[in-house]
C-alpha positions in Angstrom: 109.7 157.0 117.6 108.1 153.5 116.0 106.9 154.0 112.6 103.9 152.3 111.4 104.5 149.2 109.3 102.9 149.6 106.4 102.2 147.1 103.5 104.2 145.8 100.5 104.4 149.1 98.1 103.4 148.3 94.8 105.4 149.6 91.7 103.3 152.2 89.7 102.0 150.1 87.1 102.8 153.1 84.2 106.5 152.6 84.6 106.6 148.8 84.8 104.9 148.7 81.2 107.5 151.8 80.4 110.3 149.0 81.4 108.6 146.6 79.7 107.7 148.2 76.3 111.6 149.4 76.7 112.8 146.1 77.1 110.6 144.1 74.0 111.0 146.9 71.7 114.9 147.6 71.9 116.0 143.6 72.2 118.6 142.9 68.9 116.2 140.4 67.5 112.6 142.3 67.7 115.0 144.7 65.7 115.6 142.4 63.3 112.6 140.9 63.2 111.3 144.2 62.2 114.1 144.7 59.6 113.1 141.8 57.7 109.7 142.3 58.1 110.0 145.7 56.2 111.7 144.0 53.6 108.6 141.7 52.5 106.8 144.3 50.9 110.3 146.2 49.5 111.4 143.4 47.7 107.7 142.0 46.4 107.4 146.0 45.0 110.9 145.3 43.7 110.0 142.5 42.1 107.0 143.5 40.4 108.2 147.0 39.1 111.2 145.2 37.8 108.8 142.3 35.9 106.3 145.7 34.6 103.4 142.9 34.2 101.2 140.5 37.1 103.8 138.1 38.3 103.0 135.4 40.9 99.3 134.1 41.3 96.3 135.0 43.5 96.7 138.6 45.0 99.6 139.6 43.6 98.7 139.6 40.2 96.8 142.4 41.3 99.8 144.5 42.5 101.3 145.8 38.7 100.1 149.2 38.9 98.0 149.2 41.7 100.4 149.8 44.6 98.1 150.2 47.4 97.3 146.4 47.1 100.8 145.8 48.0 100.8 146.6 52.0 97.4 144.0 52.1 99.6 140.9 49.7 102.3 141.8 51.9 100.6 141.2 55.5 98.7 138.2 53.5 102.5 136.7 52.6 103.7 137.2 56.1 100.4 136.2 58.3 101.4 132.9 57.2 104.4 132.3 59.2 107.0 135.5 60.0 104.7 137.6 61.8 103.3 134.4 64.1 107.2 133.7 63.9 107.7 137.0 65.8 104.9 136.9 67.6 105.9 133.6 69.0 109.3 134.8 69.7 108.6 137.6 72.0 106.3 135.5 74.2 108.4 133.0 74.7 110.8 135.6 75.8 108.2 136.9 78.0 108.2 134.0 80.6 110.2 131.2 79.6 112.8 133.1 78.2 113.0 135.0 81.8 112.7 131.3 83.3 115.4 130.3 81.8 118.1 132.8 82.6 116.9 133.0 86.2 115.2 136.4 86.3 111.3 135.3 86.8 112.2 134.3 90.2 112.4 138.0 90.9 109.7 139.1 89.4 107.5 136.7 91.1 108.9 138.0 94.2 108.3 141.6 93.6 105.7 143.6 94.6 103.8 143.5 91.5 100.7 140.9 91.4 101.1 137.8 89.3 97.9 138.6 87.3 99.7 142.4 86.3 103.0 140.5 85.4 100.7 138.5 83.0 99.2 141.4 81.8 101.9 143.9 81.8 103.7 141.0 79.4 100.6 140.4 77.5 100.7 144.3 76.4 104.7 143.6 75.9 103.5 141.3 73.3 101.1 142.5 71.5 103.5 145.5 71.4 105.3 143.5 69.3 102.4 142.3 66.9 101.6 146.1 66.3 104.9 147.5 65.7 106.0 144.8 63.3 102.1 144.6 61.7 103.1 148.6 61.0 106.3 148.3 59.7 105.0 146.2 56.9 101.9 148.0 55.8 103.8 151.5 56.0 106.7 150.2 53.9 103.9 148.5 52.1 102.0 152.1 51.3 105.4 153.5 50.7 106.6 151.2 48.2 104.0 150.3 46.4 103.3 154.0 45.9 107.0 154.5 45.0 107.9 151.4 42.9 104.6 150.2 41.6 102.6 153.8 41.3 99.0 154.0 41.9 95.8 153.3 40.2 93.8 155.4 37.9 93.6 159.3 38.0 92.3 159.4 41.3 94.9 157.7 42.8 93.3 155.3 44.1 92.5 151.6 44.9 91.4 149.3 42.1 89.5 146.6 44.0 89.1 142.6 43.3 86.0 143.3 42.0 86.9 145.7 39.1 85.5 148.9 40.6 88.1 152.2 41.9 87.7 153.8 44.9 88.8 157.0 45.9 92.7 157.3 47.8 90.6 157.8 51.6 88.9 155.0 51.0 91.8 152.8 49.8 93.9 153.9 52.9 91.3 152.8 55.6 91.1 149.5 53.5 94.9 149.2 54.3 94.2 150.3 57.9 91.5 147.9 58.1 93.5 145.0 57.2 96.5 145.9 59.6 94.3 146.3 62.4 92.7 143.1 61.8 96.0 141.2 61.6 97.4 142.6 65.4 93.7 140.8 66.1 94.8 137.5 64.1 98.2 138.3 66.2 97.0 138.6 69.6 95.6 135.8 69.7 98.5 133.9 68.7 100.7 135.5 71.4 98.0 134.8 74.0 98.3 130.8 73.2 102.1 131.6 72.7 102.0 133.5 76.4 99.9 130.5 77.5 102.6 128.0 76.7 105.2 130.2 77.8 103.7 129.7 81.4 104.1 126.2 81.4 107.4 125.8 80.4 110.8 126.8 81.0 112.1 126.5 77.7 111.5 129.1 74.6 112.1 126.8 72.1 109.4 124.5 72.8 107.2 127.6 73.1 108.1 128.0 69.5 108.0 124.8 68.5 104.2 124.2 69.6 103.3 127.6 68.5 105.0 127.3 64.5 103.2 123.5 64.5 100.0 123.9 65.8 99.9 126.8 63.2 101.1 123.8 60.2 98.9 121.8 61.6 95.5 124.0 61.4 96.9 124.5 57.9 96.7 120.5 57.3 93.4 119.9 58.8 92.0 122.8 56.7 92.9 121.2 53.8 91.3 117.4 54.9 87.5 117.9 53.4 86.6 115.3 56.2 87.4 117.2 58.9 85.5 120.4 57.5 83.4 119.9 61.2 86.7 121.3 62.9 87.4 124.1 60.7 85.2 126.8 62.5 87.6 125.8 65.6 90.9 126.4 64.1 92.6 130.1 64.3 93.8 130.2 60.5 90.6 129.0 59.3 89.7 132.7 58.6 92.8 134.0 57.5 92.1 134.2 53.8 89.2 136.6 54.4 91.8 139.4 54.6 91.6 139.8 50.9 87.4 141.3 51.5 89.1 144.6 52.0 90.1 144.9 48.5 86.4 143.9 47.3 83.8 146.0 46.3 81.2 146.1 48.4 83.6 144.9 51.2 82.2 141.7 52.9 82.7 141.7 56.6 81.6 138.3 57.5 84.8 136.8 57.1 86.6 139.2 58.6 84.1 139.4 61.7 84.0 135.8 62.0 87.3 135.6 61.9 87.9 138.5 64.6 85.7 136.4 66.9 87.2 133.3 67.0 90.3 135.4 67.3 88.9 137.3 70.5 88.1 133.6 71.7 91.8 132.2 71.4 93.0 135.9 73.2 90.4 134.8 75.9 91.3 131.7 76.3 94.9 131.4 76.2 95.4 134.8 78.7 93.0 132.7 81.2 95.4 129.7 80.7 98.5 132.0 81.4 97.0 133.7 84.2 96.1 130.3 85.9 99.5 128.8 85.3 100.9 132.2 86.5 99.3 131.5 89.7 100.0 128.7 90.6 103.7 128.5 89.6 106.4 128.5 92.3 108.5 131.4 92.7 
């Protein structure tokens, strides 16, 4: 008897981002990346219980006895350069690093569409971004809690602007901050994915990620070239200290969140196009 051909079978797309989620989250060096990550806010906490007064400038004078300002100082200290760092490092993994040990070839071959490898390592990614984006603002909460103790009777959050609000309040602050730095993060994986798809090395994925990152932070700080500011990613990164001010301003943090969205847009169309295009 002749069986009917049938067409290519597609694997279910649940257990390719199983493998996928698998693979990002168990690698030695997301593990360590999340290790040190978890120690930024340990060892600020450390450091301030073991001072007793305001140490450091800016938002960590606010810390001393207000621990629940310590998970948003310690996403602000590492939004500068370790989480993009890790960030980064996982998409460059995602399809250079798979370039260049010779295993992209296959998945290009397999029966899975370019545009759900893209997105299947585009999840993988920002995977990354919300696990390590939660290990710091839990061991944030934790130790600030712990070392540094809470403020006033309620336990609660004494803001920027001098007022206290309630320990519900304060926590959604927190929550608010984390979840808009995996926004900040996303879109610096979908640029990082972008170049990723271009290139066959992860190094250089990191390289133009980490300096296009110094160099938004040098053409913020040139007054004559205020007219590109709105365009650059990091422009808006200082508005995550509005969570800790009452009433909380959400200009900076929406503007902020769109021009992310815009980068995410952008740099997953690039990816998808290069994707594409590329020979298996």
């Amino acid at each position: 008897m002749i069986l009917p051909i049938s067409g290519p079978v597609r694997a279910p797309l649940v257990r390719l981002l199983r493998s996928e989620l698998r693979w990002v989250l168990r690698r030695p060096r997301t593990q360590i990346t999340l290790v040190l990550l978890a120690l930024v806010p340990v060892l600020t906490g450390i450091g301030v219980a073991a001072a007793g007064s305001p140490v450091g400038a800016g938002l960590l004078t606010e810390v001393a006895g207000n621990g629940l300002v310590l998970p948003v100082g310690a996403l602000s200290i590492c939004l500068t350069l370790l989480l993009p760092l890790a960030v980064a490092m996982a998409a460059a993994d995602a399809l250079a690093g798979e370039s260049a040990h010779g295993t992209l070839r296959g998945l290009l071959l397999a029966p899975v569409s370019r545009s759900r490898l893209v997105l299947i390592k585009a999840i993988g990614v920002l995977a990354v971004a919300v696990t390590t984006v939660a290990a710091v603002t839990v061991l944030g909460i934790i130790t600030g809690l712990i070392l540094v103790g809470p403020s006033g009777s309620a336990h609660g959050l004494l803001t920027l602007s001098g007022t206290e609000i309630g320990p519900g309040s304060a926590l959604m602050r927190v929550a608010l901050a984390a979840i808009w730095t995996v926004v900040q993060l996303a879109a610096v994986g979908a640029v990082a994915l972008a170049v990723s798809s271009a290139t066959d090395h992860p190094l250089v994925v990191l390289a133009t990620v980490l300096g296009g990152l110094i160099g938004f932070g040098v053409i913020s700080a040139i007054p004559a070239l205020d007219w590109l500011h709105p365009l650059l990613l990091t422009t808006g990164w200082f508005a995550i200290t509005d969570v800790l001010r009452d009433p909380m301003p959400l200009t900076g943090l929406a503007s902020s969140s769109a021009r992310a969205g815009c980068y995410v847009i952008l740099g997953v169309t690039l990816a998808l196009a290069r994707t594409a295009t590329r020979e298996a």
